[in-house]
C-alpha positions as CSV (number, residue, x, y, z in Angstrom):
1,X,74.7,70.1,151.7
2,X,73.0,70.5,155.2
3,X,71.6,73.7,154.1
4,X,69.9,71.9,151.0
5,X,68.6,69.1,153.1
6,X,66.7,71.7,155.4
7,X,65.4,73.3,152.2
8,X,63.8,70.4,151.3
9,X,61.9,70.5,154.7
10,X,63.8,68.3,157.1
11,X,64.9,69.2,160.6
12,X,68.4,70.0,161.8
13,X,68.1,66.5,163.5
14,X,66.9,64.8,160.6
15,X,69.4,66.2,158.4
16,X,72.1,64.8,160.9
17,X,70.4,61.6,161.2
18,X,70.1,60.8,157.5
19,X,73.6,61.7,156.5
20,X,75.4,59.5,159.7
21,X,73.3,56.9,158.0
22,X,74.3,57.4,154.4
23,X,77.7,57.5,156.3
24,X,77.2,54.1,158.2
25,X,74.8,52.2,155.8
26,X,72.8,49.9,158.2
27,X,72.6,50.7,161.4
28,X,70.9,50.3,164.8
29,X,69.3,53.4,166.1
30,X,72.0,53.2,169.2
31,X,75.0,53.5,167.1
32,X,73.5,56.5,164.9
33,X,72.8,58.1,168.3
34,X,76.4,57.5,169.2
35,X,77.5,59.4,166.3
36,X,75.4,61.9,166.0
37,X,75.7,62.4,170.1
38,X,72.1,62.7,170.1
39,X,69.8,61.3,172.7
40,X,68.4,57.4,171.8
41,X,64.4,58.8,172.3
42,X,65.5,62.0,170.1
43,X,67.0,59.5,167.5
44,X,63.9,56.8,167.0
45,X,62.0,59.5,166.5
46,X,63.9,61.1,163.9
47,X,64.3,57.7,162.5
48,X,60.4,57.5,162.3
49,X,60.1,60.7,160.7
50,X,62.4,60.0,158.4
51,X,61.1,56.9,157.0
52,X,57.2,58.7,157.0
53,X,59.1,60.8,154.8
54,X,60.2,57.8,152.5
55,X,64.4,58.7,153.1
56,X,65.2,56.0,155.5
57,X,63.7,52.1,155.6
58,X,63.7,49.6,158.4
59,X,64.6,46.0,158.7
60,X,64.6,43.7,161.5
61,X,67.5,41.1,162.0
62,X,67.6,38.7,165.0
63,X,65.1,40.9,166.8
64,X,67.3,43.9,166.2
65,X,66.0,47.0,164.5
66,X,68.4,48.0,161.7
67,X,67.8,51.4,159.7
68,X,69.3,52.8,156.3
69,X,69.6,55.5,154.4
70,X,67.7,55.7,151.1
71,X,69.5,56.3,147.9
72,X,69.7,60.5,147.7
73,X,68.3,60.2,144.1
74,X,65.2,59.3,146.0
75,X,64.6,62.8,147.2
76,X,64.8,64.3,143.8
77,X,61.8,61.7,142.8
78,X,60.1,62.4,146.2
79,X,60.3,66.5,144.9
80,X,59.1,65.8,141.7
81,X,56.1,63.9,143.6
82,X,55.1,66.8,145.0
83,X,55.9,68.8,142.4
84,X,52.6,66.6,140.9
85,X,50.6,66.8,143.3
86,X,50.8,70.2,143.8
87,X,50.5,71.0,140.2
88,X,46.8,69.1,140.3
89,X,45.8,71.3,142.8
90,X,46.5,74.4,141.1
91,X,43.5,75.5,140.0
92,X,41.2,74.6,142.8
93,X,43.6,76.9,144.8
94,X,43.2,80.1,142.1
95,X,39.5,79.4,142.7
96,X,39.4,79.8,146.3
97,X,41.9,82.9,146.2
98,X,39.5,84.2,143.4
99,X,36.6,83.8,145.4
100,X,38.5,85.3,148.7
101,X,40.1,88.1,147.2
102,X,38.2,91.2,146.1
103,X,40.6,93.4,143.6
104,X,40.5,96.7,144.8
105,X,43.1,99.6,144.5
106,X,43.2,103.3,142.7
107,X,45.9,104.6,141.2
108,X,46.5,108.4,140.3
109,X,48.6,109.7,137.4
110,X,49.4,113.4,136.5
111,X,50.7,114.9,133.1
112,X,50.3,114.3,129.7
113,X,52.6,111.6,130.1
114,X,50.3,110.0,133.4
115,X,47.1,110.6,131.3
116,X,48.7,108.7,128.1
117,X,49.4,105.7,131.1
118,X,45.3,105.7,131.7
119,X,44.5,105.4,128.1
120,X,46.9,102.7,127.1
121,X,45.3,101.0,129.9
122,X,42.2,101.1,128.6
123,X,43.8,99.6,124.9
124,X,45.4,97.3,126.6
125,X,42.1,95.5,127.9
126,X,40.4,94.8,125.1
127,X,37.1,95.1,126.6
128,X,34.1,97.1,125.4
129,X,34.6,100.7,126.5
130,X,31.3,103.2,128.3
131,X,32.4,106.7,128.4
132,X,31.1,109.9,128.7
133,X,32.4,113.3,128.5
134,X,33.5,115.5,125.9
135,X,36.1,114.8,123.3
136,X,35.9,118.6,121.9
137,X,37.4,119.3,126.0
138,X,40.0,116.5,125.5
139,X,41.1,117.6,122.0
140,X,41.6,121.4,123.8
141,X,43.9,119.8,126.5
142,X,45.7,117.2,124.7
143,X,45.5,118.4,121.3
144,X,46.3,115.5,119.2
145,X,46.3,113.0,122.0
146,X,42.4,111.7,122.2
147,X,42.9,111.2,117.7
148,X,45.5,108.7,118.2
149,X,43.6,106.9,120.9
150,X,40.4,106.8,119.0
151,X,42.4,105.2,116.2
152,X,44.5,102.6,118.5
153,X,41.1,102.0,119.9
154,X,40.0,100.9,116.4
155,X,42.7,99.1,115.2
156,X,42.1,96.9,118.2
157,X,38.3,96.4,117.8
158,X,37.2,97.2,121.1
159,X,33.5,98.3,120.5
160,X,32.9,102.1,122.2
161,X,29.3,103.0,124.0
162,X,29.5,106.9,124.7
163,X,27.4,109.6,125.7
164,X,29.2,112.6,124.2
165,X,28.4,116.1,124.4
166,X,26.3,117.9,122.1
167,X,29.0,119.6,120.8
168,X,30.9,116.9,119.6
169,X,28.2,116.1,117.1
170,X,30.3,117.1,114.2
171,X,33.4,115.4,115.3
172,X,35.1,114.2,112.1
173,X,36.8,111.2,113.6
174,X,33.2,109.7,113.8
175,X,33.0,109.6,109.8
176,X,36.0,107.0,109.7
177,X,33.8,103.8,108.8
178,X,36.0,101.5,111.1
179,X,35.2,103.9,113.7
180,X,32.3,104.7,113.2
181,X,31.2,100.9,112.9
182,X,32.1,100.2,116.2
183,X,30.8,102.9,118.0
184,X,27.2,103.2,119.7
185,X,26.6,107.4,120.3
186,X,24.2,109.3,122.2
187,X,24.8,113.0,122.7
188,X,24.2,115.4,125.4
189,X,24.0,119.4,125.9
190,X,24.6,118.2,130.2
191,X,28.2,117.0,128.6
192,X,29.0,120.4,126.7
193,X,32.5,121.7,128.5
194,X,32.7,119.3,131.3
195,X,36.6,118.7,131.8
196,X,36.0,115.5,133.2
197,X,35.7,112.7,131.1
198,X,35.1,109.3,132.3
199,X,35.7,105.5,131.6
200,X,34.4,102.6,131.9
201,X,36.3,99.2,131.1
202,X,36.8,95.8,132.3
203,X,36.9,96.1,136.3
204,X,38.4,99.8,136.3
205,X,36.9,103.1,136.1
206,X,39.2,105.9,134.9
207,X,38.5,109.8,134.9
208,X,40.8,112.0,132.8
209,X,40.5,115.5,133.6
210,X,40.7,118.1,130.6
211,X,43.0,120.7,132.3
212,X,46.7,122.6,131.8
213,X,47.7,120.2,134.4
214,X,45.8,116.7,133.8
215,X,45.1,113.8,135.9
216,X,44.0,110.8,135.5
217,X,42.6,108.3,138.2
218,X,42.2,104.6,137.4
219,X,39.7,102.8,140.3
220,X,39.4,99.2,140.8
221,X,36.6,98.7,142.9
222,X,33.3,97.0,142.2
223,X,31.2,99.6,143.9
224,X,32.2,102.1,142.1
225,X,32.2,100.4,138.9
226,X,28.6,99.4,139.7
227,X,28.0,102.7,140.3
228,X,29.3,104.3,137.2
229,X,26.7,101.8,135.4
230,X,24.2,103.2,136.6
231,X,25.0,106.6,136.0
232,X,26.1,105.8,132.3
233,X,22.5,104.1,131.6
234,X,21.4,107.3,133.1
235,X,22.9,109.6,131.0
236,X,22.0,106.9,128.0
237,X,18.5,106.4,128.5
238,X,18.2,110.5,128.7
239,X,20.1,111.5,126.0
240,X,19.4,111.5,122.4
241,X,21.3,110.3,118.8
């Protein structure tokens, strides 16, 4: 019971002071001294505190000061006060932590397995994709790995902006009409056999390499996601349908 009390933010004083009352009923601040075998200036203050917190009332009676504990449902109402007041405040404190806080972090798989983490990452954003590599590399590495992801990526209807190496200009994937529909291509000869392909989504940047072993890097910073921007609209602007 104690314990609980203390939880709900009052001191080890106050907790003794408000259960001698609830004990007593009304009572003068000397006799809940006496019991609790606390000093009288200790106890008035408690008493004070108490009744800022709304758990304990006053009432004088032939000049004396009587004092008495509230009923305990009270607290439960007082909780669900703040409970309210908190709630309204909610989003003006996400705000200030949104502002404050600058999401940052990079996060490094390795496998097939790792490298199937990245990509499911990028499905699972939703949000328009910039890469630029070379799927012919990919297909090499994962074999039928970069197929499914191009048709997950589909079925999902996040739009695709690549710059894809020359020698993925046959690519049969791209005749898929769904595909196809949602994809904006450029293509490259600088692309041909680089075993590095990269992604840009949401707030992330992730690179794939296109090796025995594979890794994949997810980065979450917005330097280097500015960055990678620039380079992409690069590459765009220099390569050709």
């Amino acid at each position: 019971m104690e314990e609980e009390l203390r939880e709900f933010g009052l001191s080890e004083n106050e907790v003794n002071t408000y259960i001698a009352l609830l004990k007593t009923g009304l009572s003068t601040a000397n006799r809940i001294a006496a019991i609790t075998g606390m000093k009288r200036t200790t106890t008035y203050d408690n008493l004070k505190l108490l009744i800022n917190k709304g758990i304990v009332s006053a009432v004088k009676k032939n000049n004396v000061q009587f004092y008495s504990a509230a009923d305990p449902e009270k607290i439960v109402h007082l909780l669900e006060e703040k409970t309210e007041k908190i709630q309204k405040i909610i989003p003006q404190l996400q705000k200030l932590r949104e502002v404050a806080e600058e999401k940052t972090g990079v996060t490094f798989y390795e496998g097939k397995k790792g490298v199937l983490t990245v990509l499911n990452d990028i499905l699972d954003e939703k949000k328009e994709l910039w890469f630029y590599g070379s799927r012919k590399m990919a297909l090499v590495a994962f074999k039928h790995y970069p197929e499914n992801f191009i048709q997950k990526r589909a079925e999902k209807g996040i739009p695709l902006k690549a710059v894809l190496a020359d020698e993925d200009k046959n690519d049969p994937s791209y005749k898929d009409k769904k595909i196809f529909g949602l994809s904006k291509l450029r293509f490259s000869k600088e692309m041909d056999k680089i075993n590095t392909n990269i992604f840009i989504y949401s707030d992330k940047v992730a690179f794939i390499t296109s090796t025995e072993n594979p890794v994949g890097i997810i980065i979450r910073n917005k330097q280097v996601l500015e960055q990678q921007k620039k380079i992409f609209n690069l590459l765009w602007n220099d390569s050709k349908l």
